[in-house]
N, C-alpha and C positions, 0 to 999 in steps of 0.2 A: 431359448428360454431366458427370461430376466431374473439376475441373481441377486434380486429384492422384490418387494414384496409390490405387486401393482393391479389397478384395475384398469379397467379398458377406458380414454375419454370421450366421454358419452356426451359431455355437456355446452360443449363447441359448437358454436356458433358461428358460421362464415353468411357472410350481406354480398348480395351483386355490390360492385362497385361505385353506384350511383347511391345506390342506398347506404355506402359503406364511407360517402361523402358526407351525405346528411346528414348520416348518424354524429360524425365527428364536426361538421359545422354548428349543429346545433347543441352537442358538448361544449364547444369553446365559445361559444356566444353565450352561452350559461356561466361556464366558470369564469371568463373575461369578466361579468358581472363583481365579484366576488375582488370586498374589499378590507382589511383590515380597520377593526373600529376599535371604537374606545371610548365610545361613549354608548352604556349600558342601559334598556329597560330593566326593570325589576321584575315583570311579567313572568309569570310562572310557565316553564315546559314541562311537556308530562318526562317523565322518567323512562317510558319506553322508545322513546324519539330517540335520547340518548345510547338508551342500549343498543339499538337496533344501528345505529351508526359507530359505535366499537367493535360489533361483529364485521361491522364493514372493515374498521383497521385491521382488526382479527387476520383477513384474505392478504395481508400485506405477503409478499416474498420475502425470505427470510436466510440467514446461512444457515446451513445445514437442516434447513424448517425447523430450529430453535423456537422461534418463539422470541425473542429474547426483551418482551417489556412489560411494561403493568402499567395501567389505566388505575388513578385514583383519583373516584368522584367525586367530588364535593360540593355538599349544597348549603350545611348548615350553619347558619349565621355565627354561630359562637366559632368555627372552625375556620372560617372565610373572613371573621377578622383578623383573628391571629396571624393569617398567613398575611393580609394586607401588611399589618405592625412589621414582621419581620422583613418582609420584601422592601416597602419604605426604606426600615433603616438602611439593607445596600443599597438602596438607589440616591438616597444622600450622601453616603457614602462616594458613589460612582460618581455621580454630578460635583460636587464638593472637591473632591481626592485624587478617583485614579484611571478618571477619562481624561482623554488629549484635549488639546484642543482641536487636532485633527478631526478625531472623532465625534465630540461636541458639534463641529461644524456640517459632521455629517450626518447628523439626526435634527440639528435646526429645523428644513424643511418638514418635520415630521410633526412636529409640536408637541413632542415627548418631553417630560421633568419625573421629578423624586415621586411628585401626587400622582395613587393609584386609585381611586376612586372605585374604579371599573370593579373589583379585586373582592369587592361586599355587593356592590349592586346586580351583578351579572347574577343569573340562578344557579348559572354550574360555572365550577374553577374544575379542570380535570390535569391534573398532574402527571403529565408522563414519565416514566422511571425506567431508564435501560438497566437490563439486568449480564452483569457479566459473568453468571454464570447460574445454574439452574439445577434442579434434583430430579432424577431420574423415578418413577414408577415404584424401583426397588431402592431408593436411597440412596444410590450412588450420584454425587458432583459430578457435573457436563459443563465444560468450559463451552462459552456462547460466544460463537466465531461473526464476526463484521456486525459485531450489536449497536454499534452508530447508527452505521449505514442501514441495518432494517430495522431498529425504531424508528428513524428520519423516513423510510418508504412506511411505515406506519400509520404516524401522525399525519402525513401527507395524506393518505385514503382518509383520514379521518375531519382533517379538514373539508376537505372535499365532500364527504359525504353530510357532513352537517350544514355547506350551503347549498348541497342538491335538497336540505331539507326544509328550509326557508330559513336558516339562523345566522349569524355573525360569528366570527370567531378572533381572538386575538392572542396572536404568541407571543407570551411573555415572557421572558428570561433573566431575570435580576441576576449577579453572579458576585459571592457562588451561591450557590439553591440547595446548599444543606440543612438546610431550616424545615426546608419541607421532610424531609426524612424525621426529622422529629417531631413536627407538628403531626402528619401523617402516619408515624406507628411503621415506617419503611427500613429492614434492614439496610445496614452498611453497605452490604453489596451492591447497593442499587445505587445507579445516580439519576440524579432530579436533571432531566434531559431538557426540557422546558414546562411551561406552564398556560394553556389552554385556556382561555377565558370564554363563556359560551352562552350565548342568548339571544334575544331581539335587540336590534339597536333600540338606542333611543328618537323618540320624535323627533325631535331635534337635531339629530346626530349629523357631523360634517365630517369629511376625511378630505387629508390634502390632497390639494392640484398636484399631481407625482404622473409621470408618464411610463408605462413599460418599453424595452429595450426593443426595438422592432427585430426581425427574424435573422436577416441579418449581422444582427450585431450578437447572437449570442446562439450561432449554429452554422455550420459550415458542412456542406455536401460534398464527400471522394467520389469519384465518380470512376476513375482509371485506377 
């Protein structure tokens, strides 16, 4: 007998293994698609798109199935410029101050600056907030164990799922991203983990010539 509380899983799915190819061939030739943008449509998405791809984060793995983050959407123009003004200022900041030049040199190729434009144009900014610690049912504080690491497999599903949905996405992280806690109405406890940019590119939109790391180079098989 299991000395917690479980049901039977019923909802497992195993593929012959040709079809257990395909299915994963044509996963990564979908998401290999899938580019970092930053240059934004204004085009309206419906609201249920959005939701139905948070429940997707929702399925993330979690320590101890915490839970441990919060999704704050935002759509509305008086709210989405505020956060542009404040994120600007660190990225003047950053750019100006208290980037290397190391670092500088390593975002050249990218064609990143202080201007966020993206920041008001885009229809949703979605805020992710890890929470380090959370309240229980009956009131009691629950310390939220490896809450990095499952906001990070979070937002992951949820990138993912909004370009299984036909959208663009771009993570944005000005630092530090205490602003949004205030803009946002978010306790202390929470920290602004990054920031989600989300909608149709623009017509126009280019992203740089960048190559990923071939297999190779960023995975290694034991074998004995």
């Amino acid at each position: 007998m299991k000395s917690y509380p479980s049901i039977p899983l019923s909802n497992y799915r195993e593929y012959p293994l040709e079809e257990m190819r395909a299915r994963l061939r044509e996963f990564y030739e979908d998401i290999d698609r899938r580019r970092t943008v930053r240059e934004f449509s204004d085009r309206p998405v419906p609201r249920d798109i959005i939701e139905t791809a948070l429940k997707a984060a929702n399925t993330a793995p979690s320590g101890a199935n915490l839970q441990p983050w919060h999704f704050a959407v935002v759509s509305g123009p008086k709210t989405k410029k505020a956060i542009r003004i404040a994120a600007e200022a660190e990225e003047r900041e950053f750019y100006e101050h208290r980037a290397s030049e190391e670092w500088l040199a390593a975002l050249a190729p990218l064609g990143t600056d202080e201007n966020k434009p993206f920041l008001e144009t885009a229809p949703y900014l979605i805020a992710v907030f890890l929470q380090k610690f959370g309240n229980l049912p009956d009131g009691r504080k629950v310390k939220h164990y490896y809450p990095s690491e499952s906001t990070g497999l979070a937002t992951g599903l949820l990138i993912t799922a909004l370009h299984k949905a036909g959208l663009a996405t771009l993570t944005h992280t000005p630092s530090p991203m205490k602003f949004l806690n205030e803009i946002l109405g978010r306790p202390k406890s929470e920290r602004p983990f990054l920031l989600l940019v989300v909608g149709y590119p623009a017509a126009d939109a280019v992203v740089p010539d960048i190559q990923r790391k071939s297999l190779d180079q960023y995975a290694s098989f034991i074998e004995d």
